[in-house]
C-alpha positions in Angstrom: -80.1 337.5 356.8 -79.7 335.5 353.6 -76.4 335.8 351.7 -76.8 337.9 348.7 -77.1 335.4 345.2 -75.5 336.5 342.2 -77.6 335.7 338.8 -75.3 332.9 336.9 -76.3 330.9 334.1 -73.8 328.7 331.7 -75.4 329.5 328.6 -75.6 333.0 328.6 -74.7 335.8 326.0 -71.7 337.0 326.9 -69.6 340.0 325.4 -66.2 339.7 327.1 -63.3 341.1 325.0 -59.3 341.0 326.0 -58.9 345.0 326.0 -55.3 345.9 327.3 -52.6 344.1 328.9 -51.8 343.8 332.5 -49.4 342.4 335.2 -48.4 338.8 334.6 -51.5 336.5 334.8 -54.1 339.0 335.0 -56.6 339.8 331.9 -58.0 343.1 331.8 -61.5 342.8 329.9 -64.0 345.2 328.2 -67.4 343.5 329.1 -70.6 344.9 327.8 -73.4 343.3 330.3 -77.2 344.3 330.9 -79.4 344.7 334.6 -82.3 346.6 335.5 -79.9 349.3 337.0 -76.1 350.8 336.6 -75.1 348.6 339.7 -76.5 345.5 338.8 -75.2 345.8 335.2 -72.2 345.9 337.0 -72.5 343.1 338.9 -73.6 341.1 335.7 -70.4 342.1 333.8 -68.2 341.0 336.9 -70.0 337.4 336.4 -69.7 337.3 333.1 -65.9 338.0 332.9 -65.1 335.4 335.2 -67.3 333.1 333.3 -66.2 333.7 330.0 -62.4 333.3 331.3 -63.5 330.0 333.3 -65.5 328.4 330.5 -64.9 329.7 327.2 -61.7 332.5 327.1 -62.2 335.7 325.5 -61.8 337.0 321.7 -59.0 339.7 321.3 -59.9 343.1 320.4 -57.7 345.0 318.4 -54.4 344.3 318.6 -55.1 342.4 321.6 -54.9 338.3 321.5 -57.5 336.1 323.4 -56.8 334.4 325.8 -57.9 330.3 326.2 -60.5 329.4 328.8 -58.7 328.2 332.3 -60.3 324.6 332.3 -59.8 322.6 329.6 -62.7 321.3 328.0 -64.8 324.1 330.1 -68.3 323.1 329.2 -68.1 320.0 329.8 -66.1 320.0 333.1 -69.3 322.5 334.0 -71.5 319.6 333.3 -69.5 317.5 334.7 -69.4 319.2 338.0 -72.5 321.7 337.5 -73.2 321.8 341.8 -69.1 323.1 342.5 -69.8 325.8 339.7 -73.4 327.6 340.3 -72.3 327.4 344.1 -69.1 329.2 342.8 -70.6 331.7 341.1 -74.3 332.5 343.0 -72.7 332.5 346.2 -70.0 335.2 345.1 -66.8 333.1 345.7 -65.8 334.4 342.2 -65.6 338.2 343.1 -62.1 337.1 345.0 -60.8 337.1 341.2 -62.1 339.9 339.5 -61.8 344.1 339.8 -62.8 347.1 338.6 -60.5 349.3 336.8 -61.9 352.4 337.8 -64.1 353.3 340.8 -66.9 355.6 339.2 -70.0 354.1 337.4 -69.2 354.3 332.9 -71.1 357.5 331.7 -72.2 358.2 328.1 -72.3 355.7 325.6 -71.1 353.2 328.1 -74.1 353.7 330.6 -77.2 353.8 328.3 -80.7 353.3 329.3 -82.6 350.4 327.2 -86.4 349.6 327.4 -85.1 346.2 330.2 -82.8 348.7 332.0 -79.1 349.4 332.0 -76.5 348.5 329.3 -73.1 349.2 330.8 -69.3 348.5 329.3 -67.1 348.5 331.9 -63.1 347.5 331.8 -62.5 344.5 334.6 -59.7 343.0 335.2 -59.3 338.9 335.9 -56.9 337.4 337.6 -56.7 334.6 335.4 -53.9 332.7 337.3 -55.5 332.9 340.5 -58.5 330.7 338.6 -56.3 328.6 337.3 -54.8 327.6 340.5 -58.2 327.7 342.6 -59.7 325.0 340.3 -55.9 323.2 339.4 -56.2 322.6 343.6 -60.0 321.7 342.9 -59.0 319.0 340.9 -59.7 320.4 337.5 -57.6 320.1 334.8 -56.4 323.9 333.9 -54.5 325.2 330.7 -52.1 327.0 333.7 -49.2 325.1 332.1 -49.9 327.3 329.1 -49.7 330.4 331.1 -46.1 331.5 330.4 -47.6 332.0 327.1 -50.0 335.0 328.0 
């Protein structure tokens, strides 16, 4: 049986906003993602919060600040090492760093059918430090030494 792939690509839209805060080192993140059902909506969100953390960090919302990407200079270290990342991220290594924050699927106006599918906002939380330290050990260089500042 072939290992399930999960649908990555550097240049997508993303909508990944800091929400709340958390425990020390860990983002919680309302991400509004897209699939052709609920679950894989779901799915797609998870991606794209670790992504948006990895790559590009996340816009505040309210009186929430963002928070920086982990690697510095994100999209070019991508480029840079663009075999380490997709493998990262299709083969589902990144799942070890993000959660959901509750356990049923979003109803209402956060579950809405569209004319491709399911849109979906759903709360996730990143443990940012974690991916900090898994590509720090990688050999990437990380903003972790900025960390005591979120």
């Amino acid at each position: 049986m072939e290992a399930k792939k999960y649908s990555f690509v550097i240049d997508s839209q993303r909508e990944v906003y800091v929400s709340r805060s958390t425990h020390e080192g860990s983002k919680m993140l309302k991400v509004v993602a897209y699939g052709k059902s609920a679950d894989a909506a779901i799915e797609q969100a998870m991606v794209d919060a670790v992504a948006a953390l990895t790559f590009d960090g996340a816009k505040g919302q309210d009186e929430m600040e963002g928070c920086p990407a982990v690697l510095l200079n994100g999209r070019e270290i991508y480029q840079e090492n663009k075999i380490f990342f997709d493998s990262f991220f299709k083969k589902g290594d990144f799942l070890k760093y993000v959660e959901k924050v509750n356990s049923t699927y979003p109803t209402g106006t956060d579950n809405i059918k569209t004319s491709k599918g399911r849109r979906i906002q759903i709360l996730l939380i990143v443990d940012w430090k974690g991916l900090a330290e898994k590509f720090k050990e990688a050999g990437f260089r990380t903003t972790i030494s900025e960390l005591n500042n979120f």
